[in-house]
C-alpha positions in Angstrom: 102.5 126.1 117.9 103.6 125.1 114.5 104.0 120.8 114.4 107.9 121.3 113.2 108.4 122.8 116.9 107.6 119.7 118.3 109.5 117.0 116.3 111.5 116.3 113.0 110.7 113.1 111.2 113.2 112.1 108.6 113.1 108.5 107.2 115.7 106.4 105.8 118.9 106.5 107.9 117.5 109.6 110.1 115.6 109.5 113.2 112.9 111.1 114.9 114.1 114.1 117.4 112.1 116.0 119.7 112.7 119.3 120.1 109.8 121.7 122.0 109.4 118.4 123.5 112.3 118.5 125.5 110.8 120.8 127.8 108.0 118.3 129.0 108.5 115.7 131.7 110.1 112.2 130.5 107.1 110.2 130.9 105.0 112.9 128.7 107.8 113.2 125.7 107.3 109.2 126.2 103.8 109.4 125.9 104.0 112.0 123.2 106.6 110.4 120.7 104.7 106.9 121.5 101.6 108.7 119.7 103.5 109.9 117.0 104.8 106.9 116.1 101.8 105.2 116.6 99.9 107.5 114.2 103.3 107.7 111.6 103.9 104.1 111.4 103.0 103.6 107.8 105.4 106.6 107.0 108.4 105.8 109.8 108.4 102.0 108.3 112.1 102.3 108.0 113.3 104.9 110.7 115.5 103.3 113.0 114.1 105.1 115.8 110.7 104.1 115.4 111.8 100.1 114.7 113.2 100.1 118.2 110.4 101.7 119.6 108.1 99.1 118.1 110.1 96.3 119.0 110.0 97.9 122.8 106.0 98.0 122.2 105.7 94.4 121.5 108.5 92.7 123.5 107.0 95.0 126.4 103.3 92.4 125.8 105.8 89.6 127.1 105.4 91.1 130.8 101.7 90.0 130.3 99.8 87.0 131.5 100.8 84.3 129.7 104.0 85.3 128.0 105.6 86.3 130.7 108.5 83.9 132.4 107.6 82.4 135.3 110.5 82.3 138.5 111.0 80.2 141.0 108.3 82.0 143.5 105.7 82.2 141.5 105.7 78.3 140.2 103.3 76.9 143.2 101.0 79.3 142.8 100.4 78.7 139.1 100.7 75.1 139.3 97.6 74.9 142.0 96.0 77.2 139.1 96.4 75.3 136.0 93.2 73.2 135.0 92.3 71.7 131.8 89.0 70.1 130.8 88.4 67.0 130.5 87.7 66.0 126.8 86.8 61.8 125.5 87.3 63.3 122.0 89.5 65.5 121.4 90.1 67.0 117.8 93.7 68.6 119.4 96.4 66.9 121.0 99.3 69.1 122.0 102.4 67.2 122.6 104.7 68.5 125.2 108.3 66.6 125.9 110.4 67.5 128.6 113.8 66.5 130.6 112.4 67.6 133.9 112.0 71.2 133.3 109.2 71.7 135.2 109.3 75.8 135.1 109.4 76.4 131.6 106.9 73.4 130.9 104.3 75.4 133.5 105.3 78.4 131.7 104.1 76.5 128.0 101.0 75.1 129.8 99.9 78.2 131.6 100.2 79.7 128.1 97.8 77.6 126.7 95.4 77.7 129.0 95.4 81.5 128.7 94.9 80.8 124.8 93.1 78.0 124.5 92.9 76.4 121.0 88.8 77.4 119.8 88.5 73.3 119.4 88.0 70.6 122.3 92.2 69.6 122.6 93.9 68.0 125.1 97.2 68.3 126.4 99.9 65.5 126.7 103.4 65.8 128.8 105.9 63.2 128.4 108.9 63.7 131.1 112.1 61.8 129.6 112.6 59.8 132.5 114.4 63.0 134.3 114.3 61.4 137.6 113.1 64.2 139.2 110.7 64.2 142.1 109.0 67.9 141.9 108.1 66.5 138.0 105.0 64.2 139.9 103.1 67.3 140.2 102.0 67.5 136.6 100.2 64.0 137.2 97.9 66.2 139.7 97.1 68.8 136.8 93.0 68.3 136.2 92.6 67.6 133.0 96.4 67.2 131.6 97.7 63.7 130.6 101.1 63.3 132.1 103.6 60.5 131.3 106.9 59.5 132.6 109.4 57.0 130.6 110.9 54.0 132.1 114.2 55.1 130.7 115.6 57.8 129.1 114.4 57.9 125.3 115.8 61.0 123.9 113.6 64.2 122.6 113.0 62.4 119.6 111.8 58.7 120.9 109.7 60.8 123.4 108.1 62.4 121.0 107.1 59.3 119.2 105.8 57.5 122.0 103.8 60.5 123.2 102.2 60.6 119.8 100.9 56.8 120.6 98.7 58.3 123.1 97.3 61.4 121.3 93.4 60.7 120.5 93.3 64.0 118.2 92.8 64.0 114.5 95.7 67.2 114.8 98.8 66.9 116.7 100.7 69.9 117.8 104.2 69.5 118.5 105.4 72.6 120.8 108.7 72.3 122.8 108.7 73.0 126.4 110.1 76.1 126.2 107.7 77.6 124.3 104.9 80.3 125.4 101.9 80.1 123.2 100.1 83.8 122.1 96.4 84.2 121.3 95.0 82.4 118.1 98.1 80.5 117.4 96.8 77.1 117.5 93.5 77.9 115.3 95.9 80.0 113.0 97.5 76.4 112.6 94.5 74.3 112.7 93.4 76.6 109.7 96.1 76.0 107.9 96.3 72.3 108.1 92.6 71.9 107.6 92.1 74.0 104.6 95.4 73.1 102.6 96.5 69.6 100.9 95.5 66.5 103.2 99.0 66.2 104.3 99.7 69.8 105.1 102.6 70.8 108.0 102.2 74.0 109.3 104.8 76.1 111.7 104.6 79.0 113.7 106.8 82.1 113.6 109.2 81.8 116.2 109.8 85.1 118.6 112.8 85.5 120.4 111.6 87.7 124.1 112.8 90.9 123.1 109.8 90.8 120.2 112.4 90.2 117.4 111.9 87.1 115.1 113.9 83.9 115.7 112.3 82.2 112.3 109.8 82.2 110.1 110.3 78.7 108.3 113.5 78.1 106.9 115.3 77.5 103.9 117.7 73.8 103.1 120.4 74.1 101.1 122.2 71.8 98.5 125.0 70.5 101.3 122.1 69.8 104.0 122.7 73.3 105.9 119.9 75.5 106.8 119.3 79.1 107.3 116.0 80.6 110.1 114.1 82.8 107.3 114.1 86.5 109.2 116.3 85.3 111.8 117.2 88.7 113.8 114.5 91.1 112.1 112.1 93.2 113.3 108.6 91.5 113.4 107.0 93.5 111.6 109.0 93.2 109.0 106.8 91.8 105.9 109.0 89.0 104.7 108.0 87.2 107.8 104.2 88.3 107.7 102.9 86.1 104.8 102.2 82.4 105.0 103.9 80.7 102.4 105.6 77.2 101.7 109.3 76.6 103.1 111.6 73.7 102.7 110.5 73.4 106.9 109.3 74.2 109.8 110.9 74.2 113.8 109.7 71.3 115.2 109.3 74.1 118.4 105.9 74.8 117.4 104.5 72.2 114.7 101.0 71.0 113.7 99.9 68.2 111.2 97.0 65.2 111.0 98.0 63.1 113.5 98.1 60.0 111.1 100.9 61.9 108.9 102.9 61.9 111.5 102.5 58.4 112.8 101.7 57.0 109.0 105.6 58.6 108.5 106.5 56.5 111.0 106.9 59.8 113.2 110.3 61.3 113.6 113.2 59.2 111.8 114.9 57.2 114.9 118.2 57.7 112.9 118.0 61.2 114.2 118.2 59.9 118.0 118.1 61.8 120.2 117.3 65.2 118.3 118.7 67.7 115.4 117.0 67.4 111.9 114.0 65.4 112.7 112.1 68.2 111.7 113.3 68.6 108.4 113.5 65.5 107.5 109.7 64.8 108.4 108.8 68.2 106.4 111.1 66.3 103.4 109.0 62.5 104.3 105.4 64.5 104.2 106.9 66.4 100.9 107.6 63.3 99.5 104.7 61.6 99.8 102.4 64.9 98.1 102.3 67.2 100.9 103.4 70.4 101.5 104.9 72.7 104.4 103.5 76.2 105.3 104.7 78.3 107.5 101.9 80.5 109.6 102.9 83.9 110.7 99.6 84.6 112.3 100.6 81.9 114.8 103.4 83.3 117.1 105.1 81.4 119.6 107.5 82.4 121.5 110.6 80.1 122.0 113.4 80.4 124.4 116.0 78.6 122.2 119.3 76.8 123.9 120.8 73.3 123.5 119.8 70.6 125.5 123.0 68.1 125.3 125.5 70.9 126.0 127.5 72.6 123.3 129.8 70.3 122.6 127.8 67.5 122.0 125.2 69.4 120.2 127.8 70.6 117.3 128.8 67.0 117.5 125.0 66.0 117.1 124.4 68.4 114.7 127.5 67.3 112.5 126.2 64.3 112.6 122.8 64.1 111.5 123.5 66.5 109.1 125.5 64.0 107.2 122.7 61.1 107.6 120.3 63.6 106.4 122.4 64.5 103.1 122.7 60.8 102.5 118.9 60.1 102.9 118.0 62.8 100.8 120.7 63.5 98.5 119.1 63.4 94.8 116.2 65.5 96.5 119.0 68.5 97.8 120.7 67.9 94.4 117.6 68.7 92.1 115.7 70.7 94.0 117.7 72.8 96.1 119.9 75.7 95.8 123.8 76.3 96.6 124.5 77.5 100.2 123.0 81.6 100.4 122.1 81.3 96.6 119.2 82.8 95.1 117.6 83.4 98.6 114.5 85.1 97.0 113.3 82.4 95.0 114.4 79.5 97.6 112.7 81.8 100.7 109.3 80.5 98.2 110.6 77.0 97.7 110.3 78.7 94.3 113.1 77.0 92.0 110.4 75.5 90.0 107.8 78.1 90.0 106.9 81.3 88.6 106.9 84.6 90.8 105.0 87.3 89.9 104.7 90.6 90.8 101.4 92.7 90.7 101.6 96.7 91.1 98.8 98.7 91.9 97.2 101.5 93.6 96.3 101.0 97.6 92.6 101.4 98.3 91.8 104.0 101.8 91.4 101.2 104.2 92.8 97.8 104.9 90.3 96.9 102.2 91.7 96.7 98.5 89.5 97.9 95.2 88.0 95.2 94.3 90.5 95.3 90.5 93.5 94.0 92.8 91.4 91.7 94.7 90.4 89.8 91.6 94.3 89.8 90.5 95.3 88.6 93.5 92.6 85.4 93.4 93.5 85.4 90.1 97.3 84.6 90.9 96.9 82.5 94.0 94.6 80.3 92.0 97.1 79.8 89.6 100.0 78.3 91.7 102.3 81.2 91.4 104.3 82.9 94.0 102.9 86.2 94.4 104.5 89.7 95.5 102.4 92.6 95.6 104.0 96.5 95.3 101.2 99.1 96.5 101.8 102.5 94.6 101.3 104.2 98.0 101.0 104.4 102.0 100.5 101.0 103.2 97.9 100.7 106.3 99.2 98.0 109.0 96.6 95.9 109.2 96.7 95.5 105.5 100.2 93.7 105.8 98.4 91.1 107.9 95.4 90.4 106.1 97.3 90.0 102.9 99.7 87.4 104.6 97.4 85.2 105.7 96.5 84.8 102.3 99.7 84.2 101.1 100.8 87.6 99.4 103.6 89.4 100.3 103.1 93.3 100.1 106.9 94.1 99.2 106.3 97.7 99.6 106.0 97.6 103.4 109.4 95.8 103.9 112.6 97.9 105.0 113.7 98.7 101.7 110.5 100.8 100.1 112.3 102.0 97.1 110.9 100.0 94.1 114.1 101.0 91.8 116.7 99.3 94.7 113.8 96.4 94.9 113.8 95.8 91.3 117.5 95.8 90.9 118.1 93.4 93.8 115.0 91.1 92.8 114.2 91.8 88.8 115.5 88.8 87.4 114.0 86.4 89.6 110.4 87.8 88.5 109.1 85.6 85.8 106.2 88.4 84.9 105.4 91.8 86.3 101.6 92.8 85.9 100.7 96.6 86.3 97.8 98.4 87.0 97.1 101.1 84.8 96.2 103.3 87.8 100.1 103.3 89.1 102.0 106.3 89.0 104.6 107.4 86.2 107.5 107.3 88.5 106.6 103.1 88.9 106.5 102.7 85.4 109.6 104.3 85.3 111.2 102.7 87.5 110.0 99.5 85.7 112.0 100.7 82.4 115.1 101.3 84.3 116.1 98.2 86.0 113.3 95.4 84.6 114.2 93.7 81.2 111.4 91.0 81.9 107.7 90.7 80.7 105.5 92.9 81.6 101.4 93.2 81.5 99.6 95.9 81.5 95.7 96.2 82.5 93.9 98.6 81.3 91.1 100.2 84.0 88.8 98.6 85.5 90.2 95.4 83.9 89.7 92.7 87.0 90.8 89.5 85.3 93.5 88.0 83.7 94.6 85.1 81.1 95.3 81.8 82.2 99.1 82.2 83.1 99.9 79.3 80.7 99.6 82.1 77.9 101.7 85.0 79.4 105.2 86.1 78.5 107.2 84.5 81.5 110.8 84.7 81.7 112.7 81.3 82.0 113.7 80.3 86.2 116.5 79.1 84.2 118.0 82.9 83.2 117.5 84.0 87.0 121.1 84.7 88.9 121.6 84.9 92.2 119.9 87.1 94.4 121.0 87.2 97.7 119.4 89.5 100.4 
């Protein structure tokens, strides 16, 4: 039977349709369009159809131990399961604060001891005076330090004096509703260890159904913020790269333990919560260091205020003016308008170059070895860099690529390099192309890129030193909103 009896694939705003197919049994058309898509990812990136089915795929991985929620009948038996080792010197210390929410804080702990970080940690629980009998049980946890305040502090003093009892070099700062997934914390660890001495790093935030809540975000002039990826897909490769943001959630946060008390820990201004975070990512900035977000670590977060709605906006308000007055000449030079020039401040790029590299894919998740020299090439250079492969894009190639900083811009939503070029062009300070790229790219190039552009001849694996290359001034860039 011929394969267009069984299906029609059409990409773009179409949909895949079984037809034969309808004459199976549900659970085998289920089975059957599950392998098709499975095998047709890399040409379905953008079907509709398929998105869902992928966000069903992952989302249905929460229903697993140690993503799943926990309810009320199931919260005895996991407490009298949860055990954590005893450790004298821990190089972790995973900060938990809590108002009495003693599900979801078994939900975070069970989580972590189903992915344990791949260093000796150890886990600290600070209950904000809650008042609440059942929270006693936590003392009883082997291995888990458990704390309870005198008097109600407030998320942010709770924090601060739980980070007085943390022995680790690193501190991890995850909120209590928050379910850990495998490698997270050493995805973290990684990044804080290998980057600038005082290095932040942040997970990406999940929301249950799979879809992304935030990768980092972006601070604008008047003090407001926007969740990077807020509402996409994950897999979509915007959010699949670690990169430097303006801040990271303080949901899932890791940084040397003395940054964050040498800081002074979270601004007490910011009593009891809202903008503490990004105003300790602005304090560590300050002071030379720098703020990553880590895609490989993914954390799941249930969200919600805890003051109520009311007095959340109200809070919110409020430290957002304290936090425009603190940093004012900072947002003033260094940031961008409200929703302005989104590609460039997504990078925390207003002052640096972005380039873009085109070249041809290699037959595995490896690249040739011409585009892995570019790429070191680039990164060593301090530039932003955005890489366009002249062909199908394997999966596991969007990953590997991320963790290295380098978002492959072909495998986002929007594949079509002349749309791409249009929306982004101007905000490219060089394009660099690979001889071994197809007419239509260069093509495209002509059309809708007035910019610099440098061509490698084959097998040409190395480039200039950047300070010699034709870039186009940030200055000239207009706004380029997603």
């Amino acid at each position: 039977m011929k394969w267009t009896m069984f299906s029609r694939v059409r990409t773009g705003t179409g949909s895949f349709k079984p037809r034969a197919a309808r004459l199976l049994p549900p659970a085998m058309r289920r089975v059957l369009a599950g392998a098709l898509y499975f095998l047709g990812g890399p040409w379905l990136w953008q079907d509709p159809s398929y998105q869902r089915w992928n966000r069903r795929r992952y989302a249905a991985r929460a229903v697993t131990p140690g993503v799943k929620l926990i309810d009320d009948s199931e919260l005895e038996r996991e407490l009298t399961r949860l055990t954590f080792e005893n450790v004298s010197m821990p190089v972790l210390s995973i900060l938990i604060a809590t108002f009495g929410n003693l599900r979801q804080v078994v939900g975070c702990l069970r989580s972590i001891a189903a992915h344990p970080p791949s260093v000796p940690y150890e886990v600290i629980v600070v209950d904000d005076a809650s008042q609440k009998p059942e929270m006693a049980v936590l003392a009883m946890v082997p291995g888990l330090h458990y704390a309870s305040n005198t008097q109600n502090l407030g998320y942010l003093r709770s924090v601060n004096a739980g980070s007085r009892l943390a022995k680790g070099e690193y501190l991890w700062l995850l909120n209590d509703d928050t379910i850990v997934t495998g490698g997270a914390a050493d995805a973290l660890l990684d990044a804080v260890g290998k980057n600038h001495p005082r290095t932040i790093a942040g997970s990406r935030l999940l929301n249950l159904d799979g879809t992304v809540q935030e990768a980092g975000s972006t601070v604008w002039r008047d003090g407001t913020a926007t969740n990077i990826g807020s509402g996409s897909d994950y897999g979509d490769a915007t959010t699949r790269y670690t990169h430097e943001v303006d801040y990271c959630s303080g949901a899932s946060l890791m940084l040397r333990t003395t940054d964050f008390t040498s800081s002074g820990g979270f601004d007490e201004q910011f009593a009891p919560a809202y903008y503490e975070d990004t105003d300790l990512a602005f304090t560590v900035r300050k002071r030379g260091g720098r703020v990553f977000v880590v895609p490989s670590s993914v954390v799941f977060h249930l969200g919600g205020a805890s003051y109520g709605r009311a007095a959340s906006r109200h809070l919110l308000a409020e430290n957002r003016r304290r936090f425009t007055e603190k940093w004012r000449t900072v947002l003033e030079t260094e940031h961008f308008r409200p929703g302005s020039r989104t590609f460039l401040a997504r990078d925390r790029a207003a002052h640096r170059q972005v380039v873009l590299l085109l070249a041809k894919p290699g037959t595995s998740v490896q690249l040739p070895a011409q585009v892995e020299a570019l790429l070191i090439d680039l990164k060593n250079q301090d530039v932003a860099v955005k890489l366009w492969l002249d062909g199908v894009v394997e999966e596991g190639l969007i990953d590997r690529l991320g963790g290295r900083g380098i978002e492959l811009v072909s495998a986002n939503r929007d594949v079509h390099l002349d749309r791409w070029l249009m929306q982004h062009g101007r905000a490219l300070g060089l394009v660099i192309v690979s001889s071994e790229v197809s007419r239509p790219v260069f093509q495209s190039l002509e059309r809708h890129f007035a910019g610099p552009v440098l061509q490698l001849g084959r097998g040409q694996m190395q480039l200039p030193s950047l300070d010699y290359l034709p870039f186009g001034s940030p200055s000239d860039r207009p706004d380029a909103v997603h």
